[in-house]
C-alpha positions in Angstrom: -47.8 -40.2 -86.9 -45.2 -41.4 -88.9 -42.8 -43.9 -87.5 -40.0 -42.5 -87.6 -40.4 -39.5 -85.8 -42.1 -41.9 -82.9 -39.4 -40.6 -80.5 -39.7 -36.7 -79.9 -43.5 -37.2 -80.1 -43.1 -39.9 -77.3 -40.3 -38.4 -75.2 -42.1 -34.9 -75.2 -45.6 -35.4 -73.6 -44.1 -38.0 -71.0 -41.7 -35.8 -69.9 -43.7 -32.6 -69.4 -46.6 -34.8 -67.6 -44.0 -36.8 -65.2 -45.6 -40.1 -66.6 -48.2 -40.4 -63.5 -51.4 -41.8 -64.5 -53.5 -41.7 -61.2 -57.4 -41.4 -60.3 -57.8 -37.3 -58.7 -59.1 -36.7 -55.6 -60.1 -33.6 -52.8 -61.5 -31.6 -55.8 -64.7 -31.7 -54.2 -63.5 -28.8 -51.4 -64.9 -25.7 -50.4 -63.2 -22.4 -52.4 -61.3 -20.4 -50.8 -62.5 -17.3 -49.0 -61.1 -14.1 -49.3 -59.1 -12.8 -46.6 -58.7 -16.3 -44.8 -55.6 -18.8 -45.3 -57.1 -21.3 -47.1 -56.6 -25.6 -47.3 -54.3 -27.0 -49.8 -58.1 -28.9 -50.6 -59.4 -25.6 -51.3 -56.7 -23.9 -53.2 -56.5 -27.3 -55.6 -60.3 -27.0 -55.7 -60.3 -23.2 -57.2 -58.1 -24.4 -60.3 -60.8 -25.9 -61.7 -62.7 -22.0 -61.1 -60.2 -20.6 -64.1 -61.8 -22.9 -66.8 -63.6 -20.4 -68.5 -61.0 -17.2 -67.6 -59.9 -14.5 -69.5 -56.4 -13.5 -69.8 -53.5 -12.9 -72.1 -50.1 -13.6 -70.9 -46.5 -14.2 -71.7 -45.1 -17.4 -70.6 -41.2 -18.4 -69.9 -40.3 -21.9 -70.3 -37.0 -23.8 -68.9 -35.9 -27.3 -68.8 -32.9 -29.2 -67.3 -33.5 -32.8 -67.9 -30.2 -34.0 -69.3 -30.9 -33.9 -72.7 -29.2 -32.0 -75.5 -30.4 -29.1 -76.3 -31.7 -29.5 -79.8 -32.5 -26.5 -82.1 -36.7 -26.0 -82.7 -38.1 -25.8 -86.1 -37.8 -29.2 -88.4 -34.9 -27.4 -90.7 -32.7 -27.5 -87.7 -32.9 -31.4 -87.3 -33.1 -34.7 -89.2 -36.3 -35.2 -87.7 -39.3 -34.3 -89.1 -42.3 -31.8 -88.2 -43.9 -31.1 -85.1 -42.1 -34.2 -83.7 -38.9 -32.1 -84.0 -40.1 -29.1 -82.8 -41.7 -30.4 -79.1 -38.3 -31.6 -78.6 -36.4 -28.6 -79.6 -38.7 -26.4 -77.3 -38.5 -29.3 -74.9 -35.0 -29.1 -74.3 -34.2 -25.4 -75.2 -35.9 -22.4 -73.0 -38.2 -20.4 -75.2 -41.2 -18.0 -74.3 -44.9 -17.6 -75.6 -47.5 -15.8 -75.5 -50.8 -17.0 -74.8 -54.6 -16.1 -75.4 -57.6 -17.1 -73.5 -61.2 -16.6 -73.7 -62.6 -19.6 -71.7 -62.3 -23.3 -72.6 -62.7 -23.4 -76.3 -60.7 -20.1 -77.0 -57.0 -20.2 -77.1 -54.1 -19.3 -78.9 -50.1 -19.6 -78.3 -47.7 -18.0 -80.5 -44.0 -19.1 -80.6 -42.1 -16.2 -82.4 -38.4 -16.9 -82.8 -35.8 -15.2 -85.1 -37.8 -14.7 -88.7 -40.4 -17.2 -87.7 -43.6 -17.8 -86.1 -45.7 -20.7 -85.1 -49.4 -20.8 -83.8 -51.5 -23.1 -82.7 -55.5 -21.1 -82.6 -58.5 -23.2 -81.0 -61.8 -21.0 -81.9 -65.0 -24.3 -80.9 -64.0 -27.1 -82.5 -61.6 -26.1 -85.0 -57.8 -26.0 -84.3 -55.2 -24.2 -86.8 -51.4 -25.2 -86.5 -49.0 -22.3 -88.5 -45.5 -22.9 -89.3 -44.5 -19.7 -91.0 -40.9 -20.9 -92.1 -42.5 -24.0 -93.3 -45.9 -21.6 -94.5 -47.8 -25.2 -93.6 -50.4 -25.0 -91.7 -52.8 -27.8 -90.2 -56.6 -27.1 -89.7 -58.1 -30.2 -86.9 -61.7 -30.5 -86.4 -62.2 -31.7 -82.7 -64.9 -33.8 -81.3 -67.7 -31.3 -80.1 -67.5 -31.9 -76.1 -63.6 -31.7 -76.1 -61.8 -29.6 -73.8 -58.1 -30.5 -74.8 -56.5 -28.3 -77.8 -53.3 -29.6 -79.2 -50.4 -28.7 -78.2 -47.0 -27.3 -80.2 -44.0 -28.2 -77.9 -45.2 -25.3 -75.2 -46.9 -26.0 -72.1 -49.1 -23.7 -69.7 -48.7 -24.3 -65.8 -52.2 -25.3 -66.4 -51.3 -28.5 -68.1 -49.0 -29.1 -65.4 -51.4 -28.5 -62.3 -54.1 -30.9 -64.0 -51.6 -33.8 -64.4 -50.2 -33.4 -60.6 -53.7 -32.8 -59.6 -54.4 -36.3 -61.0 -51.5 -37.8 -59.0 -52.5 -36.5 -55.5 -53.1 -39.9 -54.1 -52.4 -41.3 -50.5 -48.6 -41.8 -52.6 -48.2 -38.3 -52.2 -48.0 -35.6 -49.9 -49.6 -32.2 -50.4 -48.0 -28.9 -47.9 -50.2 -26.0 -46.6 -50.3 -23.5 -49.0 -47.5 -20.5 -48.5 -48.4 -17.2 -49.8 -46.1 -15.8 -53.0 -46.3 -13.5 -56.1 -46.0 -14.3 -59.3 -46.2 -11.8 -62.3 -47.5 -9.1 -60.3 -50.5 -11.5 -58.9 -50.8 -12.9 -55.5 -50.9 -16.2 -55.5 -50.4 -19.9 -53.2 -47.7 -22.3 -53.7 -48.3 -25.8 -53.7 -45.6 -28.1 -52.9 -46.5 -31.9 -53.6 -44.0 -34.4 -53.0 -44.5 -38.1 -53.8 -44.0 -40.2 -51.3 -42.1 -43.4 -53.1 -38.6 -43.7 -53.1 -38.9 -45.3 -56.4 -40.1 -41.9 -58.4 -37.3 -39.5 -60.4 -39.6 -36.7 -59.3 -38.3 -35.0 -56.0 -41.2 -32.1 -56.3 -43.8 -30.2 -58.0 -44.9 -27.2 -56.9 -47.6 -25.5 -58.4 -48.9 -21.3 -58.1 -52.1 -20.5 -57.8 -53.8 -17.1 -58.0 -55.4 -16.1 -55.1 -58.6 -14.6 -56.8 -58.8 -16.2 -59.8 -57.6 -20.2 -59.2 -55.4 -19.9 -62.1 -52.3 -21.9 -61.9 -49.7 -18.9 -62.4 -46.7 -21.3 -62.5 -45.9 -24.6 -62.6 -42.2 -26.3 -61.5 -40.7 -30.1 -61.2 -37.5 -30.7 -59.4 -35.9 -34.0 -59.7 -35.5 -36.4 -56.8 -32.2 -35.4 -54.7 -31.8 -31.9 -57.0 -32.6 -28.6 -55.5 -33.5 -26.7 -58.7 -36.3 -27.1 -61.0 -35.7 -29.9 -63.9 -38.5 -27.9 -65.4 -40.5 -24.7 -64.9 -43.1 -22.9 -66.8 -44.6 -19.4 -65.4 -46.2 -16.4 -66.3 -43.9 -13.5 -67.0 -46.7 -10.7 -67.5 -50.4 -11.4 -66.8 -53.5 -9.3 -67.4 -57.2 -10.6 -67.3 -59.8 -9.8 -69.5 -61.3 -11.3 -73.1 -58.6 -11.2 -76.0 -59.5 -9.7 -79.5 -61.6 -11.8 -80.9 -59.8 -11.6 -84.5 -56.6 -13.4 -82.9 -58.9 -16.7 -82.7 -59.7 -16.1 -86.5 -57.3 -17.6 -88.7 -57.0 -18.0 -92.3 -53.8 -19.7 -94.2 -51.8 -17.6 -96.2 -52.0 -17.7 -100.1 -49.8 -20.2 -101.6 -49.7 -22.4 -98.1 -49.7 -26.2 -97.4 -52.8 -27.1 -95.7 -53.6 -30.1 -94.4 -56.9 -31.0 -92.6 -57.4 -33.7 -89.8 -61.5 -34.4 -88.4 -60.9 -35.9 -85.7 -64.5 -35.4 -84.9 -66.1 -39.0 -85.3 -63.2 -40.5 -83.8 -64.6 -43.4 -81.1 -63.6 -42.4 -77.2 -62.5 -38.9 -78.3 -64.8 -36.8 -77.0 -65.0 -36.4 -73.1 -66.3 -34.2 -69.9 -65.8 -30.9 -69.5 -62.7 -31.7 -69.1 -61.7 -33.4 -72.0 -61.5 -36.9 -70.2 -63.7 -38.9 -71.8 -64.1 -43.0 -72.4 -60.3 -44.1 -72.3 -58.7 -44.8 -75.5 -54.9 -45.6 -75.0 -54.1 -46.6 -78.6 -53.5 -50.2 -77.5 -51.4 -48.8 -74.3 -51.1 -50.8 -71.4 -50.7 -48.9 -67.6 -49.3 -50.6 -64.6 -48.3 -49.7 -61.1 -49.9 -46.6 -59.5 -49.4 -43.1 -58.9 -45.7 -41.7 -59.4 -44.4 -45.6 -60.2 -47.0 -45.7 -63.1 -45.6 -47.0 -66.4 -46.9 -47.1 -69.5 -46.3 -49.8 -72.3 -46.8 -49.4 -75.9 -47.5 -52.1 -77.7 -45.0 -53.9 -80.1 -44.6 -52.0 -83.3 -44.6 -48.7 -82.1 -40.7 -48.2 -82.1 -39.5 -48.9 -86.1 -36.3 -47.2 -86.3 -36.2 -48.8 -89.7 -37.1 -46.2 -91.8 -34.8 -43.8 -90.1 -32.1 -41.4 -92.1 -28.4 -42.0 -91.2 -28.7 -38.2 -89.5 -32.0 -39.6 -87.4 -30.3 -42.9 -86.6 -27.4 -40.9 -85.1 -29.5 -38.4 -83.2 -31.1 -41.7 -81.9 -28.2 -43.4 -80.5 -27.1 -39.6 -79.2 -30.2 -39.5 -76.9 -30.4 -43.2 -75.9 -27.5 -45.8 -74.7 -27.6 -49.8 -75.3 -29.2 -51.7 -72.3 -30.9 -55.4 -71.4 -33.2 -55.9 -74.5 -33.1 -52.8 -76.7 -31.9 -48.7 -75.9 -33.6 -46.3 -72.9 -33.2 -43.0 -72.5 -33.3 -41.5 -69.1 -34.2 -38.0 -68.2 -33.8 -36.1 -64.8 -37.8 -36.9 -64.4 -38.6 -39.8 -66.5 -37.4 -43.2 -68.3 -38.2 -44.3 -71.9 -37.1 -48.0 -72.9 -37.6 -49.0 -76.6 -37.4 -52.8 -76.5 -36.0 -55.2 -79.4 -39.3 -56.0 -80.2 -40.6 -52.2 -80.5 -42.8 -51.7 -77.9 -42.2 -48.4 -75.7 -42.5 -48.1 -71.8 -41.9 -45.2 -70.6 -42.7 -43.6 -66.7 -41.1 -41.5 -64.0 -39.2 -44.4 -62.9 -35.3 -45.5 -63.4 -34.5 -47.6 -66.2 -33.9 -50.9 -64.6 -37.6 -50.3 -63.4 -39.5 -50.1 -66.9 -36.4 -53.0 -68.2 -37.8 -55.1 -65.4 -41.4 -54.9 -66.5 -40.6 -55.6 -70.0 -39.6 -58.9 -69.1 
């Protein structure tokens, strides 16, 4: 990744996953059985059931987290790439749709006004398309991984595994209440953390009823009563996609890059893609929803930044002890003098204080 689009790329995948890094628990509960009001145990338990579903689906996307809303697609911004366009869908509301055919078959499409971006998972290969940019990106993944990369849009999948791996004695799960959501029944979750030092108030997570598929995913701020962020399905239907949408060839004329990540050392994982841990040099302290992370100095070089990018930078972050921070409605990211980058669903002063 280049340097100088360090920021989006950071911000983006913090924000979506609340910055908890925590060990999961209660997965080891019975199902639940039909016809009975299950345990939240058992409803967490079933999500792990929908690994290998079949579904396509539309998805709807929103986000209050008191940023800017920034226009997707890198010929909207001074930033560059994909960096640009996770925080453009980040901050603006935007649908998808989504393909499934178990764990290694997936495809999102992003269509917006005279443009489309994909990202296709068919095994081990993953193609990225940019049609207004006709680049695309072809990744080779290691052969046991279970995680696909992402483009900016997030399922309420991603968001049930990371609050999954938060429930901890720091947090406190409800009984599950009974709700619908695109036409399928479903439980709602409601997990609240327990500190009073955490931005995040809530997260509640749907779950279908039959299937353990999370059907929606929503994080509400501490002290807020709406969601700072929300992902759901919008239209649902189960069954095995065609398999020519997980076929993909570039377009004559394109830019293609390639990327093996296949012999890459830690990359490859369980059945869930967590495999030996390989922070990049990243550094995690505290617990639960008062985890922060630290990135090693280095990571944040502004210096290769255009006047545009430098101005976009000091729009989204403000001057404070030791270098600039940005703080969302769910999560704090402090870029110290000497470049490294904390970052956690914690107030400023917090990650400031652990700099020192």
């Amino acid at each position: 990744m280049k340097k100088s689009v360090w920021l989006p790329a950071l911000i983006a995948p913090v924000v979506v996953a609340g910055a908890v890094a925590a060990p999961a628990l209660a997965n080891a509960a019975a199902p639940p059985v039909a016809g009975e009001h299950p345990t939240a145990a058992a409803v967490i338990a079933s999500i792990a059931g929908s690994s290998d579903a079949q579904y396509s689906g539309k998805l709807a996307q929103t986000s209050d987290l008191g940023l800017p809303e920034l226009p997707t697609g890198s010929g909207g911004s001074s930033l560059e790439g994909d960096a640009s366009d996770a925080l453009g869908l980040l901050t603006a509301p935007h649908t998808a749709r989504v393909y499934v055919d178990g764990a290694t078959k997936q495809r999102v499409q992003v269509t917006e006004q005279l443009a489309e971006r994909d990202v296709i998972r068919n095994g081990s290969t993953v193609w990225t398309w940019d049609s207004e940019e006709r680049a695309a990106t072809k990744v080779t993944l290691p052969s046991r991984s279970a995680e696909t990369p992402g483009y900016g849009t997030t399922t309420p999948g991603d968001v049930a595994e990371r609050a999954i791996d938060a429930i901890t004695p720091t947090t406190e799960v409800s009984k599950p209440v009974a709700t619908s959501v695109a036409g399928h029944d479903a439980w709602l979750l409601t997990l609240t953390p327990k500190s009073s030092d955490t931005l995040v108030g809530t997260v509640q997570l749907a779950v279908d009823q039959q299937t353990g598929l999370p059907l929606r995913a929503s994080v509400t701020a501490a002290g807020k009563d709406d969601p700072a962020f929300q992902v759901g399905f919008t239209s649902l239907s189960y069954g095995a996609p065609a398999a020519r949408l997980f076929a993909f060839t570039p377009p004559s004329g394109a830019d293609v890059t390639t990327k093996d990540l296949s012999d890459i050392p830690g990359a490859s994982g369980d059945g869930r893609g967590h495999g030996a841990p390989d922070h990049g040099g990243a550094t995690v302290t505290g617990s639960g929803w008062d985890t922060v992370v630290t990135l090693p100095a280095g990571t944040a070089d502004s210096t290769g930044l255009g006047s545009e990018a430098s101005g976009l930078l000091d729009q989204l972050t403000t001057a404070v002890d030791g270098g600039r921070a940005l703080q969302t409605s769910l999560v704090s990211v402090y870029l110290a003098d000497d470049g490294r980058v904390l970052a956690g669903a914690v107030p400023v002063a917090t990650l400031v204080a652990a700099a020192k």
